[in-house]
FIMI-732583 format. One record per residue (C-alpha): x, y, z. Coordinates in steps of 0.02 Angstrom, whole numbers, padded with zeros to 5 digits, always signed. Example, Ala and Ser with C-alpha at 12.3 -4.5 7.8 and 13.67 -1.06 7.14 Angstrom:
# residues 2
+00615-00225+00390;+00684-00053+00357;
# end
This chain:
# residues 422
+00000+00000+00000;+00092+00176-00034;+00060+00329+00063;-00038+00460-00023;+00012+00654+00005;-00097+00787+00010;-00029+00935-00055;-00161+01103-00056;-00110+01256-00142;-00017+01414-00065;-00126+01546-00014;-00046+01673-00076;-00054+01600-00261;-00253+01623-00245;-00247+01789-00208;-00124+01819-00348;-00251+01717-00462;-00399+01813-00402;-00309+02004-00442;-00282+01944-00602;-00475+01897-00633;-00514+02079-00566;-00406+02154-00692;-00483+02052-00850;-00675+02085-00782;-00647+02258-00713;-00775+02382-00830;-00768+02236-00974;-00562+02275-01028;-00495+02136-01103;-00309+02152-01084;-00169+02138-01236;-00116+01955-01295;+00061+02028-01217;+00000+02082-01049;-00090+01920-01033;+00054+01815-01086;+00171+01921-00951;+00047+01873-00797;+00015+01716-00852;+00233+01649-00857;+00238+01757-00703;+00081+01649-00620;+00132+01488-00674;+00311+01515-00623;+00264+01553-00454;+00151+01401-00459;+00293+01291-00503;+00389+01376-00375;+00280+01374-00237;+00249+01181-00270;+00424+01136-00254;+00411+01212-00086;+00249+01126-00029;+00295+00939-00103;+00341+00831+00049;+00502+00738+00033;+00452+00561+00101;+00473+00401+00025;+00362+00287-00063;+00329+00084+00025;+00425-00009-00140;+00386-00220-00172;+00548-00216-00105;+00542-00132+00039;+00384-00223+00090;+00474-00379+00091;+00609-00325+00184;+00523-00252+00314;+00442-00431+00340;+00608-00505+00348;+00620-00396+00533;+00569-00461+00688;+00554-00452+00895;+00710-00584+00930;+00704-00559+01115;+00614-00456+01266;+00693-00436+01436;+00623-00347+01602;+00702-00297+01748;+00622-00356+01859;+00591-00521+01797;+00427-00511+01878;+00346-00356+01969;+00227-00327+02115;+00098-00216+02097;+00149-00038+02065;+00314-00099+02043;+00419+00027+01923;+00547-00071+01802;+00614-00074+01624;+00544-00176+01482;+00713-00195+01317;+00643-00257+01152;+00760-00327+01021;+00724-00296+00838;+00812-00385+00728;+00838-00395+00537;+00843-00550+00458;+00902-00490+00293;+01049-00520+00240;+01082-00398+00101;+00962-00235+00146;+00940-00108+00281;+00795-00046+00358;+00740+00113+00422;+00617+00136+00569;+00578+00297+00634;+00432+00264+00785;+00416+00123+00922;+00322+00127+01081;+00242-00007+01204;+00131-00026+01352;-00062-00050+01373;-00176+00020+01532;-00106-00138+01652;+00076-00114+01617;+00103+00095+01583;+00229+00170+01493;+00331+00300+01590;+00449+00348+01468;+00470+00434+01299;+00437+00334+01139;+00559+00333+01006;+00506+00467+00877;+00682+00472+00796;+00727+00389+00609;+00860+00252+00654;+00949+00124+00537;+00956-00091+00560;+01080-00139+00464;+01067-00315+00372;+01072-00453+00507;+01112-00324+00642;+00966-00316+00792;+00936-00141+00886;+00866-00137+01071;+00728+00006+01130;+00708+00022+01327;+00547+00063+01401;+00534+00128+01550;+00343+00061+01653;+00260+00043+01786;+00144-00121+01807;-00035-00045+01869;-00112-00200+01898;-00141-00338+02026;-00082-00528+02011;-00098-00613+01848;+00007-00604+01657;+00001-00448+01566;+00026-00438+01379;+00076-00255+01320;+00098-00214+01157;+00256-00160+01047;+00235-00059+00897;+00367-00038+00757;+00340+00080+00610;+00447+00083+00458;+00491+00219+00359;+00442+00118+00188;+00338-00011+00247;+00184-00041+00360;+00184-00059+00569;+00266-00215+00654;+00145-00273+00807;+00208-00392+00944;+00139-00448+01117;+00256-00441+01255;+00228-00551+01405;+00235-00466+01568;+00199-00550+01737;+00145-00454+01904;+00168-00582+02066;+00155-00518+02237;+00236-00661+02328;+00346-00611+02478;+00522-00655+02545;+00456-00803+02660;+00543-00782+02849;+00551-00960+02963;+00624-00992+03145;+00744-01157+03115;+00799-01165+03301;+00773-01064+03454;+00734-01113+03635;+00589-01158+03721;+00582-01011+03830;+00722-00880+03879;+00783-00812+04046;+00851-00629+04080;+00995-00574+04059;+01048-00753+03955;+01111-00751+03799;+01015-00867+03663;+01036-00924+03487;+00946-00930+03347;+00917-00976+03184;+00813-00910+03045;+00789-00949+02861;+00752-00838+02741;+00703-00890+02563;+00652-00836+02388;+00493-00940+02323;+00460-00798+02171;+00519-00847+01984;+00659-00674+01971;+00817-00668+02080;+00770-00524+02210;+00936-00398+02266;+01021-00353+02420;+00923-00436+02539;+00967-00397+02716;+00900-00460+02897;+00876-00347+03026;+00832-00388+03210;+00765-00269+03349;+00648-00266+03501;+00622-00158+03658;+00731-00218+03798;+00822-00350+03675;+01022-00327+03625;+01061-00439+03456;+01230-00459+03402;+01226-00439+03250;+01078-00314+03218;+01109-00342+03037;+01156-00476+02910;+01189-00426+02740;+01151-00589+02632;+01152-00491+02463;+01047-00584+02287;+00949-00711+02315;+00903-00826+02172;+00721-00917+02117;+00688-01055+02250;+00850-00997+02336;+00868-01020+02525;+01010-00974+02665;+01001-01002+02859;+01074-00857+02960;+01096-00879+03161;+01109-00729+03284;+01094-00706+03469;+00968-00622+03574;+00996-00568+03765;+00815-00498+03830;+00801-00401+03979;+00640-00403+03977;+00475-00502+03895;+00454-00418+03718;+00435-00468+03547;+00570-00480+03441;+00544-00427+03274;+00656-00498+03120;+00624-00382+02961;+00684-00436+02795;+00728-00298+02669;+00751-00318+02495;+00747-00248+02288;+00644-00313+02172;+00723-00226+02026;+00754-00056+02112;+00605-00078+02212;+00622-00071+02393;+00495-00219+02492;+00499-00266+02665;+00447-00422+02762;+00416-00436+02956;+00410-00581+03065;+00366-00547+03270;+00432-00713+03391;+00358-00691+03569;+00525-00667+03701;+00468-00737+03884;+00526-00803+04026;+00526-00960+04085;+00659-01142+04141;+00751-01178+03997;+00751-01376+03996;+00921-01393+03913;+01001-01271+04054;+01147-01364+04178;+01047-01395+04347;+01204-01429+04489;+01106-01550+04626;+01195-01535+04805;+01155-01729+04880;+01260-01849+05022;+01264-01698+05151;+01351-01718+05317;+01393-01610+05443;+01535-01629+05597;+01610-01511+05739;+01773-01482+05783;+01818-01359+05897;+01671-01249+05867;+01700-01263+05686;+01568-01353+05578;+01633-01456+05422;+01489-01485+05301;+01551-01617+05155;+01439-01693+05013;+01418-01698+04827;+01373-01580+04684;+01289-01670+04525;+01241-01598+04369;+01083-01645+04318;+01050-01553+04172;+01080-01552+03984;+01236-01415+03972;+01383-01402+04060;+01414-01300+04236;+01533-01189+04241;+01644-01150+04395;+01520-01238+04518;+01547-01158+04703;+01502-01193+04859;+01494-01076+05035;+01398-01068+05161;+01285-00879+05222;+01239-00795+05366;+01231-00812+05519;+01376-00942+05474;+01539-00859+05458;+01655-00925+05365;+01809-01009+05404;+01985-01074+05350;+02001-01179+05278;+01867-01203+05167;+01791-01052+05174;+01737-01069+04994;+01758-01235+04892;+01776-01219+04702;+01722-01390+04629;+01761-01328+04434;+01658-01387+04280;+01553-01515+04276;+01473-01609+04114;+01294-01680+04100;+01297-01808+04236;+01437-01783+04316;+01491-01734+04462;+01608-01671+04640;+01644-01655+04811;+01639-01496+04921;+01690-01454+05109;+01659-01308+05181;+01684-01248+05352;+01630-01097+05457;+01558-01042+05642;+01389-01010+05703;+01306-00975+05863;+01123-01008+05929;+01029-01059+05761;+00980-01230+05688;+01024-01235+05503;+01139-01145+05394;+01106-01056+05195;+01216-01169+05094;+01243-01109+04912;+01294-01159+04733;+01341-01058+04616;+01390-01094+04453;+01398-01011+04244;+01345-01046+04101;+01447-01036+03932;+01371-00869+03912;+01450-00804+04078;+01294-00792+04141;+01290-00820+04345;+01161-00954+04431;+01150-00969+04619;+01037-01082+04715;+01017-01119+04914;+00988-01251+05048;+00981-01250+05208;+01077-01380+05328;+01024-01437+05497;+01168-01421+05614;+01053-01411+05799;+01079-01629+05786;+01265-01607+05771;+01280-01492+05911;+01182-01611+06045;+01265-01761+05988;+01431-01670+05987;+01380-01606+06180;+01320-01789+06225;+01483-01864+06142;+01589-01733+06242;+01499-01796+06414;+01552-01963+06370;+01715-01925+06332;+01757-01846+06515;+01687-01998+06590;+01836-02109+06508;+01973-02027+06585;+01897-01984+06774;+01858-02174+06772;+02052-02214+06718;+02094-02092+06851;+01987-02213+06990;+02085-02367+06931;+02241-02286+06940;+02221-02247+07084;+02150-02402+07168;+02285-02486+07091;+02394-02374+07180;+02322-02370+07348;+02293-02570+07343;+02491-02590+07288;+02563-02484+07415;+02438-02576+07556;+02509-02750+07499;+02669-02679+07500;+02678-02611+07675;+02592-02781+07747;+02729-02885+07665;+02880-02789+07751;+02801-02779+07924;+02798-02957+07905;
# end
């Protein structure tokens, strides 16, 4: 099909045109052969000049032309994003390529987009040259305006000596999420007590999403570290990150996932409930096999310290409280580490005066540091009547040994004296 031109005539040529008229009607004059000739070679040479000036230069769709302007074609389109959410903003390249191998083609307008996916950006409006089996990319710049679902924009191509190439582009607008899970983390937490744990974060969309990074926070909570940086993440790609939380209070800790789709900024947010409670794993140092003696004044307790939990104690002690006072030389026993179901001895020794038991604690850390102290009292009212009762019994031993001593003295010296007066 060729382009027709409409060319109209200069203005200024009908008004020429028109004076002339007035000049042959005006009062019935009918000018000389000459004068006529003059106006006439004067009109039609500024008719010839004025449509040299008005005649379009454009050129004229050509067999030829036709053809090779369906020898060009979309070879590839590309987004950035791969796929957007809603009201994402991205850029959509065409390739054009022409398949002949002999020709060039000129284009000279392409544009794309539709009322779900919205072109933001200029269309090309400017004549450009594909050379033979060369391709030529145009970027778009959109914004997808729609919810979930697969969007097919169009691209439009026009030639300068042929008709329009149409193609369908397929874009597709998916609002899943980064997906946050808890791999590992205690059953509850105590104050102060440092904790671990794991998270997952993974990718279940179909386009590799960009700088991803975790971030955790929460009133009352320190986390070391407050960030990770885990940087792309590809389709169906997943990665485990561990951190540590030390609550001083019961909060929830929030773990927030930020990331780029394209240059699109999302966010996810996960809470996990922080409160307080036994941890069931924790070491649990058991004192047992207690006994008490006194010496002197000075009480010697002695028993056993056995770990019956799941983690290891760390520098287990042992000393007794007030009203006991302390005393050499076991003021303070130090029974060291002990692993799950193990176990040590302790003595310690101190005074008291006029009370029946005595605080005994244990004290003991955790990997963390983290300082655990527990009491029990110890009777020591039985060990100071038997230790009164043993003491009467004890005087009794030498007084008697004193007696036989003595008779055997006195019953000696009487046999003696009879047998010399004798």
């Amino acid at each position: 099909m060729f382009r027709k031109t409409h060319v109209s005539a200069n203005p200024d040529i009908r008004d020429m045109a028109g004076n002339i008229g007035q000049i042959i009607s005006k009062k019935g004059h009918v000018p000389s052969i000459s004068f006529v000739a003059s106006w006439s070679g004067i009109l039609l040479l500024l008719i010839a000049t004025m449509g040299v000036l008005v005649i379009p230069v454009t050129a004229f769709q050509t067999p030829e032309s036709i053809i090779a302007a369906g020898n060009v074609y979309v070879s590839n389109v590309t987004y950035d994003p791969g796929s957007f959410f809603a009201d994402d903003a991205g850029t959509l390249t065409v390739y054009v390529t022409n398949g002949n191998s002999d020709q060039s083609v000129v284009v000279n307008h392409a544009t794309i987009g539709d009322k779900n996916i919205r072109l933001t950006s200029t269309p090309y409006d400017s004549s450009s040259n594909i050379g033979p089996l060369q391709s030529k990319s145009f970027v778009f710049s959109v914004v997808a305006d729609a919810p979930d679902g697969t969007y097919y924009p169009t691209f439009s191509l026009s030639f300068r000596d042929a008709d329009s190439l149409y193609s369908r582009a397929t874009v597709q607008v998916d609002n899943t999420p980064l997906e946050l899970t808890i791999v590992d983390k205690p059953d509850t937490f105590a104050q102060g007590k440092k904790e671990t744990i794991y998270t997952q974060v993974a990718n279940p969309r179909k386009n590799e999403v960009r700088s991803v990074m975790l971030e955790f926070s929460g009133t009352g909570i320190t986390a070391t570290p407050e960030k990770i940086f885990i940087g792309n993440l590809a389709p169906g790609a997943k990665m485990v990150v561990n951190f540590t939380v030390t609550p001083d209070q019961e909060t929830p800790l929030l773990i927030t996932a930020t990331y780029n789709n394209g240059n699109n900024p999302h966010k996810e947010t996960m809470s996990i409930p922080i409160t307080f409670g036994i941890d069931k794993k924790q070491a649990n140092p058991v004192i047992s096999n207690v006994q008490v003696k006194s010496e002197s004044g000075i009480y010697h307790v002695t028993g056993d310290v056995n770990n019956a939990g799941l983690e290891t104690a760390n520098t287990v002690m042992v000393t007794s409280l007030s009203p006991a006072v302390p005393q050499d030389p076991y003021k303070t026993y130090v029974v060291g580490a002990l692993k799950p179901d193990d176990f040590g001895s302790f003595e310690v020794t101190f005074s008291a005066n006029s009370t029946s038991s005595i605080p005994i604690q244990l004290s003991y850390k955790d990997t963390d540091g983290n300082l655990y102290t527990s009491v029990q009292d110890v009777k020591i009212s039985e060990v100071v009547a038997n230790s009164q009762a043993s003491g009467g019994s004890n005087l009794l031993v030498p007084v008697i040994a004193v007696v036989i001593v003595l008779c055997v003295c006195i019953g000696g010296g009487y046999f003696y004296v009879r047998r010399n007066k004798k």
